[in-house]
C-alpha positions, 0 to 999 in steps of 0.5 A: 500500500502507498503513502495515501494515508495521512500522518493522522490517519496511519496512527489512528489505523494502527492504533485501532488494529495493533496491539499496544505493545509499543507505546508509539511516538506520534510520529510516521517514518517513510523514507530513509537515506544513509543515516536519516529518516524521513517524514514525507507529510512534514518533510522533517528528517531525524538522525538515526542514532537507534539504527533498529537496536543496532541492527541497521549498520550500513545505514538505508542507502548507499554502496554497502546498502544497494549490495545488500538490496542487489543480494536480495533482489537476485535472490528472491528472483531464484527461490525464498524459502524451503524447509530445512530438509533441503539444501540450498547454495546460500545457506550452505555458504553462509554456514560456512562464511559465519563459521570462518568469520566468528571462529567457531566450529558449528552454526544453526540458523535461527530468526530472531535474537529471542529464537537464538537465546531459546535455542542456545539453551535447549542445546546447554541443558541437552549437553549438560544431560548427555555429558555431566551425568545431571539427573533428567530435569535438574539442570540449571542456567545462570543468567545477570541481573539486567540482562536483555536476551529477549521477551519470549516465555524461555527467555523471560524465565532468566530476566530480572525485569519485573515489568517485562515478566509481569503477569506472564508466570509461571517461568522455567525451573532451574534459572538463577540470576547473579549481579552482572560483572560481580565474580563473587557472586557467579561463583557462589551460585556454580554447583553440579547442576549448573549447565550454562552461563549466559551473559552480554559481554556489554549489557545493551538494554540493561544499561550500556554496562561495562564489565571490568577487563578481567571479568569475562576471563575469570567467567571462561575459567571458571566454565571450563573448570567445572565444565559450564558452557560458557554462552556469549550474547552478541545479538545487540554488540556483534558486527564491529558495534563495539570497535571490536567485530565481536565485544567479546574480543576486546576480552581475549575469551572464547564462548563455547556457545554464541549468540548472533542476530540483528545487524547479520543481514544490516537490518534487511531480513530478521535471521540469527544464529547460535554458534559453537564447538562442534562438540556441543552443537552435536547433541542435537538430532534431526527432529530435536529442533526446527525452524519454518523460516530458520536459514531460508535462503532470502536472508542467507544471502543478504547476510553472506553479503553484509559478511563480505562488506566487513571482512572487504572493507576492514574500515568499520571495525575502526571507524566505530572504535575512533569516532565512537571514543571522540562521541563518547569523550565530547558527551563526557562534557557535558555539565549537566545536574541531569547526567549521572554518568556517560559511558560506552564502547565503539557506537554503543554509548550510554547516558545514565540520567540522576533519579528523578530525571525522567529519560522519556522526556530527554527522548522526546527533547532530542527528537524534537531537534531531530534526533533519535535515540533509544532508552535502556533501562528506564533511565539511560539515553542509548545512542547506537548510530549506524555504523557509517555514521560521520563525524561530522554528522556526530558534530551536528548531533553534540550541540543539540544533544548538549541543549536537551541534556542541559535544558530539559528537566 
């Protein structure tokens, strides 16, 4: 259907028809063109700085864009989807590309992030019963506390979240939760039946939080000394977000088990990915999991692409890292009573507001100059810009970001 509707009446359509799981901004997004979203009604553009929760890192035009668009294209003209029962040449290449490019051994294809998290402990707890000797329905999973891995059933058992679970009860045995980067804490809670740890090597949702350099080697030591599968979700941080490919790699650790998702196809085609030893991968069987959609060879071939852009133009990684640290330095100086504290890695930058400051009304300033950006955790401004992203775009944003900061309230 095209624009023939007005701004008014496409809210008050969706309104009517769509559940209210998402509180709406009143405001219609049509056309997009690098790092910018256009509102054909008003003409006003807005600087993405939410890039779909990190999804979208080669903006939305573009060379990087037009090949992700060309991939499509060739490929929805030959064949979209089959079962899983059958081979297709994308998803066999993309099994192999992934692989290569996230230094595992075995992948399985998945949709969404959520799906990815649920598979990824369906595989923990299936190897924990064949190898560790754990009596049938015991096994337990550690989580943090603020973590975001989803808002499936499974998947809400490991939050913390009151809001995001409320009402939604009963969750799943056997799911513990400790303080995020807290070792003390993870180590207490390890016993005989504990068959995984997940954790986000930066929490996204929970905050932009941070851990200290040692923590994430001391947790791979600790998994492989008790034979704990070690479980990294990189859904939100992986695809150079963090000035890294992968956050993880900033730590010098290995996962046994990886998540992916969101920016593996640029924001063009939900798919994910669990990723993993061979030898833990292997305890699933035909028939064990499946997928409609999971590795249909549409999204395989934009995500073999967005594959070949970052391994071909090795820039990413770099411009995330150093124009990420000039964003985070300058929002650092900002004086505001409002601002508690500013941190971040690569595109990934947090804003934490003092209480009672509400970052709702810091969104809806911003947005007012133009600018998009994110919450996370009721009271941090998240910015996480596509990664094409410029400098001078950034410079553009400071000012008026400094005015909301300094002005709101």
């Amino acid at each position: 259907m095209g624009r023939s509707l007005t701004d008014r009446e496409i809210r008050e359509t969706a309104d009517k028809y769509s559940t209210h799981h998402y509180e709406h901004y009143p405001l219609v997004l049509d056309t997009g063109r690098g790092c910018w979203i256009t509102n054909e009604e008003t003409g006003q553009r807005y600087l993405d700085m939410i890039a779909g929760y990190s999804a979208v890192i080669f903006g939305r035009s573009g060379k990087y864009y037009s090949r992700l668009l060309d991939a499509l294209n060739r490929q929805a003209k030959k064949l979209t989807l089959v079962t899983g029962s059958y081979y297709t040449a994308p998803y066999a290449q993309l099994c192999e590309k992934l692989t290569h490019f996230c230094n595992m051994d075995t992948v399985l294809m998945m949709n969404t992030g959520a799906e990815a998290v649920e598979t990824a402990l369906k595989i923990a707890k299936r190897y924990a019963y064949l190898t560790k000797g754990i009596s049938e329905n015991s096994a337990e999973i550690i989580s943090c506390e603020n973590n975001f891995h989803g808002r499936t059933q499974g998947v809400l058992s490991l939050s913390s979240n009151d809001f995001y679970r409320k009402h939604f009860g009963p969750f799943l045995p056997g799911c513990k939760s400790v303080p995020f980067d807290d070792f003390d804490k993870l180590l207490r809670a390890v016993n005989r039946n504990t068959a995984a740890f997940i954790v986000e090597p930066i929490q996204g949702e929970g905050g932009i939080n941070i851990p200290f350099p040692n923590y994430l080697k001391k947790v791979e030591n600790l998994c492989k000394e008790n034979d704990i599968l070690f479980i990294l979700d990189e859904i939100q941080t992986g695809f150079g977000r963090t000035g890294t490919m992968f956050a993880h790699q900033e730590y010098g650790v290995k996962p046994d088990i990886m998540t992916v998702g969101k920016a593996i196809s640029g924001g063009i085609l939900p798919i994910s990915a669990v990723l993993g030893r061979n030898e833990v991968m292997r305890v699933l069987d035909p028939g064990s999991h499946g997928s409609t959609f999971g590795g249909n060879p549409l999204a395989c071939a934009v995500a073999c692409e967005v594959i070949d852009i970052l391994i071909e133009d090795s820039s990413f990684v770099g411009r995330a890292r150093k124009i990420g640290e000039y964003f985070l330095s300058e929002l650092q100086k900002i004086k505001s009573p409002a601002i508690k504290e500013v941190r971040g890695r690569g595109f990934l930058i947090g804003v934490e507001l003092n209480s009672p400051f509400n970052a709702d009304l810091y969104r809806d300033g911003l947005l007012k100059e133009g600018i998009m950006c994110g919450i996370a955790h009721e009271r941090t401004l998240r910015f996480s810009p596509p990664l094409i992203i410029t400098k001078r775009e950034i410079d553009w944003a400071l000012p008026k970001i400094s005015k909301v900061l300094q002005e709101t309230g």
